[in-house]
C-alpha positions in Angstrom: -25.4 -16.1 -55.0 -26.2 -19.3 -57.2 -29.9 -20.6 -57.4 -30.3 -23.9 -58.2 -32.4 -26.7 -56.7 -29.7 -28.0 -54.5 -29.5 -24.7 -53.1 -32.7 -23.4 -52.9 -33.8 -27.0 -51.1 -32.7 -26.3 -47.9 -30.7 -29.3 -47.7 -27.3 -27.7 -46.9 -26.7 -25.0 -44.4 -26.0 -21.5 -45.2 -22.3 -21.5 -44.6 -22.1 -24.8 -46.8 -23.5 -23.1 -49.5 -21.5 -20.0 -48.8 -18.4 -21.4 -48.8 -19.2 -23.4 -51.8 -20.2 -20.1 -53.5 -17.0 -18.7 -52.5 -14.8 -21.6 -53.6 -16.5 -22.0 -56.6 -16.4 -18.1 -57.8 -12.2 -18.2 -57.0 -12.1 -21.2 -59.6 -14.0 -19.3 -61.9 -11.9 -16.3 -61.8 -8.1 -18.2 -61.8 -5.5 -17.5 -63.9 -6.3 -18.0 -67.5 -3.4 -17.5 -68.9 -2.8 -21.2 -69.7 -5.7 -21.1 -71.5 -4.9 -18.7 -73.9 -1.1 -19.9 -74.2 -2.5 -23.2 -75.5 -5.5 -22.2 -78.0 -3.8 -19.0 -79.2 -0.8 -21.5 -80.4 -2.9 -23.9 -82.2 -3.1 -26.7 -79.2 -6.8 -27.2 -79.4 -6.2 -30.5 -78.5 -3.9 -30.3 -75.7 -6.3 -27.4 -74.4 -9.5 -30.1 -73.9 -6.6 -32.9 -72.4 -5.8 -29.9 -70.0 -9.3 -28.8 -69.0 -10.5 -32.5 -68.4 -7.3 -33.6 -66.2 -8.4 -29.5 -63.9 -12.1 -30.4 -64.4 -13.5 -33.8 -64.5 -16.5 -33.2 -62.7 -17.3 -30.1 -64.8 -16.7 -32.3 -68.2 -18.6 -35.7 -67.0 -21.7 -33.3 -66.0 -21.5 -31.6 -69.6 -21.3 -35.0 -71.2 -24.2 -36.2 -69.6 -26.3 -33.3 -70.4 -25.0 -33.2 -73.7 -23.9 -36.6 -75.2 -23.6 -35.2 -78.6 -20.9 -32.5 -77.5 -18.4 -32.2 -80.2 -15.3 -30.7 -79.8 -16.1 -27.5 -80.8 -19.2 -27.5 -78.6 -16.9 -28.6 -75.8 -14.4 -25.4 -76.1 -16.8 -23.0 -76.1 -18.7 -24.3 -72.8 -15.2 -25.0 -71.3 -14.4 -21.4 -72.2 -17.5 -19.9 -71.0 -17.4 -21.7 -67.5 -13.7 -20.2 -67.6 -15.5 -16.7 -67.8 -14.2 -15.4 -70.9 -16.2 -13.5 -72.8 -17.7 -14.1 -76.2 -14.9 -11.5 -77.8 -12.4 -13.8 -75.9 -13.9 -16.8 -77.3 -14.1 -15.6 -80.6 -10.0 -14.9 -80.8 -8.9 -18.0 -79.0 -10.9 -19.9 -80.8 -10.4 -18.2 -84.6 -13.8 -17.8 -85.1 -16.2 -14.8 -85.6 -17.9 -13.1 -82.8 -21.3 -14.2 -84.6 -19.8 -17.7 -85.4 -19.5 -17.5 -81.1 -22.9 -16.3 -80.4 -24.2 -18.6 -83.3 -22.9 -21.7 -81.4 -24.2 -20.5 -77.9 -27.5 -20.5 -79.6 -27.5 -24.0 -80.7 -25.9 -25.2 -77.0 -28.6 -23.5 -75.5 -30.8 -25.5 -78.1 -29.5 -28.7 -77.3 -29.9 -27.8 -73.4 -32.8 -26.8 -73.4 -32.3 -23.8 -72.1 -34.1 -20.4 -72.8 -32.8 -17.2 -74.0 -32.8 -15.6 -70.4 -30.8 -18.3 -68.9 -27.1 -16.8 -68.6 -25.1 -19.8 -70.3 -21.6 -18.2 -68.2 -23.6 -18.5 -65.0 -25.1 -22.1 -65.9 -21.9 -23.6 -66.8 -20.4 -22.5 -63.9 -23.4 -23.9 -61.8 -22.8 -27.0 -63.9 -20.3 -27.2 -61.1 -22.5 -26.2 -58.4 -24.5 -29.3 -59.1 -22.2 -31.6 -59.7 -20.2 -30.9 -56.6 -22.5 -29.7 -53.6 -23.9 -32.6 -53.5 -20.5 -34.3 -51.8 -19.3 -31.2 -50.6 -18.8 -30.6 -47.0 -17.2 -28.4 -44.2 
């Protein structure tokens, strides 16, 4: 399902890795509907406090790989590994849909990452990495 060093080395055993995949794919797809209550009433703030306290291994991995996230930066990859869509994005976060795609760009940039990398499928492998490394049946 997710290819990514640690799981294309062999270390972990195929059910490891599939229940990982499987725990990792239900978080992606949870209820986002306290997502949206907080951005669409102006609680950008409260929104990051919120996704930190439910994510912390997602948001140190991000801040490592990018130390010059702002806060703007921070929603959209937050939003993304949430699997919202750029649309989505776009109306939670009061923006245009090219004012979205515009700042995926420039994460990608400051990633390193090229234009055939799916940034949905990294962020949420951001937490494949971060976690399967400690994670055991």
């Amino acid at each position: 399902m997710f290819s990514n060093h640690y799981l294309s080395s062999g270390v972990h055993s195929d059910a490891q890795i599939s229940k990982f995949n499987t725990v990792v794919m239900l978080q992606s797809f949870e209820n986002k509907e306290w997502v949206k209550s907080l951005l669409q009433d102006g609680n950008g703030g409260l929104f990051i406090s919120e996704f930190t306290k439910r994510y912390p291994d997602f948001v140190n991995e991000l801040e490592n790989r990018m130390p010059d996230l702002n806060s703007m930066d921070f929603k959209v990859c937050a939003l993304l590994r949430l699997d919202f869509y750029t649309k989505e994005i776009a109306v939670l976060t009061n923006s245009s849909v090219r004012s979205v795609e515009s700042r995926k760009y420039r994460i990608r940039k400051k990633l390193n990452l090229s234009s055939q990398v799916d940034l949905t499928l990294y962020m949420v492998q951001l937490v494949c990495e971060s976690n399967l490394k400690s994670f055991s049946i």
